[in-house]
C-alpha positions as MATLAB code, in Angstrom:
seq = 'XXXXXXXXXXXXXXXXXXXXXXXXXXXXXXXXXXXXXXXXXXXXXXXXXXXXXXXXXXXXXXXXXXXXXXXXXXXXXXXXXXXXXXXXXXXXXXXXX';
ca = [
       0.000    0.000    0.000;
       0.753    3.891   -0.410;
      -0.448    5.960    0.875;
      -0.464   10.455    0.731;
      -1.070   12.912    3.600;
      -1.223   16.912    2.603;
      -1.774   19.136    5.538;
      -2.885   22.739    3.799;
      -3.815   25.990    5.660;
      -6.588   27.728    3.500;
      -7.132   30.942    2.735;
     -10.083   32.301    5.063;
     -11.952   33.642    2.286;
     -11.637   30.442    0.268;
     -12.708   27.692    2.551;
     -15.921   26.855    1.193;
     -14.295   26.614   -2.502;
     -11.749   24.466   -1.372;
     -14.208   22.284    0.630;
     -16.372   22.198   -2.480;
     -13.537   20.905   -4.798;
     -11.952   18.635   -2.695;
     -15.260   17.081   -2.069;
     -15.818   16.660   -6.034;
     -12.682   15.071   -6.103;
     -13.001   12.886   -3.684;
     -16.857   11.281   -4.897;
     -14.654   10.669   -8.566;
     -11.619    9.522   -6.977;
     -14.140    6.920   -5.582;
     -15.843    6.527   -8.575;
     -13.367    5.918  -10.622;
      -9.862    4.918   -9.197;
     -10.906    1.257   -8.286;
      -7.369    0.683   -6.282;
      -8.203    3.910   -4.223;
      -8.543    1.971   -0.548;
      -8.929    5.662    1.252;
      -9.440    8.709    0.569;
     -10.647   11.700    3.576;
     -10.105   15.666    3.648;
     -10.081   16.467    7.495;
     -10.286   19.775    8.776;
      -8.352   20.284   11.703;
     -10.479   21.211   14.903;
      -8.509   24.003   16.399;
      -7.819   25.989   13.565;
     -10.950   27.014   10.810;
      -8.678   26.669    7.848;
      -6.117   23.814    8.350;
      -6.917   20.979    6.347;
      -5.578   17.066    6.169;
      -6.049   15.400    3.040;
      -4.966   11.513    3.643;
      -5.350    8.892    0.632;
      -4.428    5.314    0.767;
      -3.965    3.393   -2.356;
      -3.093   -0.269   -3.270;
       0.107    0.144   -4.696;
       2.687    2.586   -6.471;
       0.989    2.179   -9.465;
      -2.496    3.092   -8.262;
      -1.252    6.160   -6.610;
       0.438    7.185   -9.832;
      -3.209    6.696  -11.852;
      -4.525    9.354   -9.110;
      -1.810   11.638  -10.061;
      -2.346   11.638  -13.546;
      -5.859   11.170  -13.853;
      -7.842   13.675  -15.919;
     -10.114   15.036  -13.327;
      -6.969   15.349  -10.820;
      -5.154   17.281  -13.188;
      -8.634   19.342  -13.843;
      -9.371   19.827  -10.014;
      -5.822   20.193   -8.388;
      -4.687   23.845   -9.519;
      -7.758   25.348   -8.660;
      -8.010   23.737   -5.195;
      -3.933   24.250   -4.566;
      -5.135   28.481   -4.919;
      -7.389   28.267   -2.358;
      -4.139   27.222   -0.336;
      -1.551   30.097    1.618;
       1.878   29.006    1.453;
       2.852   25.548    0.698;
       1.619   22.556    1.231;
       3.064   20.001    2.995;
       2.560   16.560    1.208;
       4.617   13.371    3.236;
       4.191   10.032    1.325;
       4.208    6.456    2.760;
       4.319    3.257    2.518;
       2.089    0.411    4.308;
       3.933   -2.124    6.463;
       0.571   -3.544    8.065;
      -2.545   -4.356    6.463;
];
């Protein structure tokens, strides 16, 4: 497994854009990336506009269809301006199922 987690602080006056694209990519991510095993945007509970984006996948490979999937491609750039500053993306792998 591999597996993604992005922590992103949004703009203030972009939150519910950002929480409107993330959510349509997450419904096609589900739809159709059928070695997508998780996929969650969490918004952090102490601060209104610090998010957590977490997605598990099977493998390498499945991971690297998200990344270059048409609607990800489509989606990403608009939901990486709601973001201030960089985000931080840490990639893992699985060592228990």
């Amino acid at each position: 497994m591999m597996s993604f987690v992005a922590t992103l602080n949004v703009k203030a006056d972009r939150v519910a854009e950002f929480e409107a694209l993330q959510t349509k990519l997450t419904n096609l991510a589900y739809e159709h990336e059928p070695d997508l095993v998780s996929y969650h945007v969490l918004k952090q509970q102490e601060a209104d506009n610090v998010y957590v984006v977490y997605g598990a996948f099977k493998n390498k490979a499945a991971f690297d269809h998200h990344m270059g999937i048409d609607f990800h491609d489509e989606l990403v750039p608009p939901i990486l301006d709601c973001v201030e500053g960089e985000m931080d993306l840490k990639l893992f792998d699985g060592v228990a199922p």
